[in-house]
N, C-alpha and C positions, 0 to 999 in steps of 0.2 A: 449343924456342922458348918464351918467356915469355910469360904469361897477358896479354892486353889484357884490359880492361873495356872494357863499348861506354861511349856518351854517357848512355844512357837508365839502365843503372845505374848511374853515376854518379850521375845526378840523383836516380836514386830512394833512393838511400844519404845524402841529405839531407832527406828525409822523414821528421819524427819520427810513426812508426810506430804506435808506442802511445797517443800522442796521437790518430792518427788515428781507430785503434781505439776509442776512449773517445765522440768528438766523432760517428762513423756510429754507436756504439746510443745516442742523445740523442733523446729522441722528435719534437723536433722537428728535427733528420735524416733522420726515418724514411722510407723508400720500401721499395715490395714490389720486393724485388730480382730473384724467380724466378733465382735461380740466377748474375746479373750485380752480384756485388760492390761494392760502393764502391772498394774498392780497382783492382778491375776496370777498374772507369767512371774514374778517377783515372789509372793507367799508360795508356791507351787515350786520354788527353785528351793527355797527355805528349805521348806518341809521336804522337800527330797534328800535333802542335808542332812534333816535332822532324824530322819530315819533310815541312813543310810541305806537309801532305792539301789538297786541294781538294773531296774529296767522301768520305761513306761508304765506297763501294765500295775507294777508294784504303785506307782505312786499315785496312779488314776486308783484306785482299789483302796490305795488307806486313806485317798483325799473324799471318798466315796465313802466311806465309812464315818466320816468327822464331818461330814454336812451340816450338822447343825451348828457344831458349834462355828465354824468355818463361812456361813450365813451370819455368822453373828459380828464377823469382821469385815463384811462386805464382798465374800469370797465367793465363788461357786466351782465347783469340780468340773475339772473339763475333760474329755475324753483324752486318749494318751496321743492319737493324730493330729487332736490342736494344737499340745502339748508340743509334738513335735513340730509342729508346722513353726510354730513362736521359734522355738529354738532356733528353728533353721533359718526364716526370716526375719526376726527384729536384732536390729544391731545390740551389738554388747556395749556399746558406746554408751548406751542409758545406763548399764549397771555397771561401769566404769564411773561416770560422772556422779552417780548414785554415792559410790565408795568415798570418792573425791572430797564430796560433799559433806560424808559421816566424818572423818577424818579431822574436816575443820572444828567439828564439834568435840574435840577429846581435849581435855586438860592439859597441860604441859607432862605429866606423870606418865599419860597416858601415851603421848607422841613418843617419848621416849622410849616404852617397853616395843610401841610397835616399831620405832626404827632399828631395834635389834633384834626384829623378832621377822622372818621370812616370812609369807603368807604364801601358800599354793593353792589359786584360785581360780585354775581352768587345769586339769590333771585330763589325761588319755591315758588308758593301757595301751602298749605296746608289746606283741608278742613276739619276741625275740626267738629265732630259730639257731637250731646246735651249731650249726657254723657260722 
């Protein structure tokens, strides 16, 4: 039977890498990682994406379940508090610059479709009351 690749690497084989590498030791990048990655915090935002998480819990539990293969990209599951600890303390400035960065790398075809095209890339619910 022939190898599939899932979605998530796919996506992540579009990640220039080394740039990333470069852009998380910037000191202003910097966050005390204890052991949760940038790159970590980055496949774990993905795959939250791409299985549309509704909470921690959901995305620690299916990143908990893909362990191997997920090992196999240099990843490990972190529980949903580290999770949340990253979100709360590492600047968004990395995966802003991160963006920045991918963007250079699109063809002329490509710049095009995205400058007509909106991207919503940090969304909240708001729950709006009857009055």
């Amino acid at each position: 039977m022939p190898k599939q690749d899932t979605v998530l690497y796919q996506l992540l084989q579009q990640v220039p890498w080394p740039r990333f590498a470069e852009l998380s030791a910037e000191p202003a990048h910097a966050c005390r990682d204890r052991g949760f990655t940038a790159k970590n915090h980055l496949v774990t935002l993905i795959y939250a994406q791409l299985i549309g998480a509704g909470s921690l819990r959901e995305i620690e539990l299916g990143m908990k379940s893909h362990a191997r293969p997920l090992a196999g990209l240099g990843v490990t599951p972190a529980p949903r508090a580290t999770v949340s600890e990253a979100n709360r303390n590492r600047p968004c400035a990395l995966f802003i610059a991160l963006f920045m960065a991918t963007i250079k790398h699109l063809n002329l075809a490509q710049r095009r479709r995205l400058d007509q095209t909106i991207y919503l890339i940090d969304a909240s619910f708001l729950a709006l009351s009857a009055r």
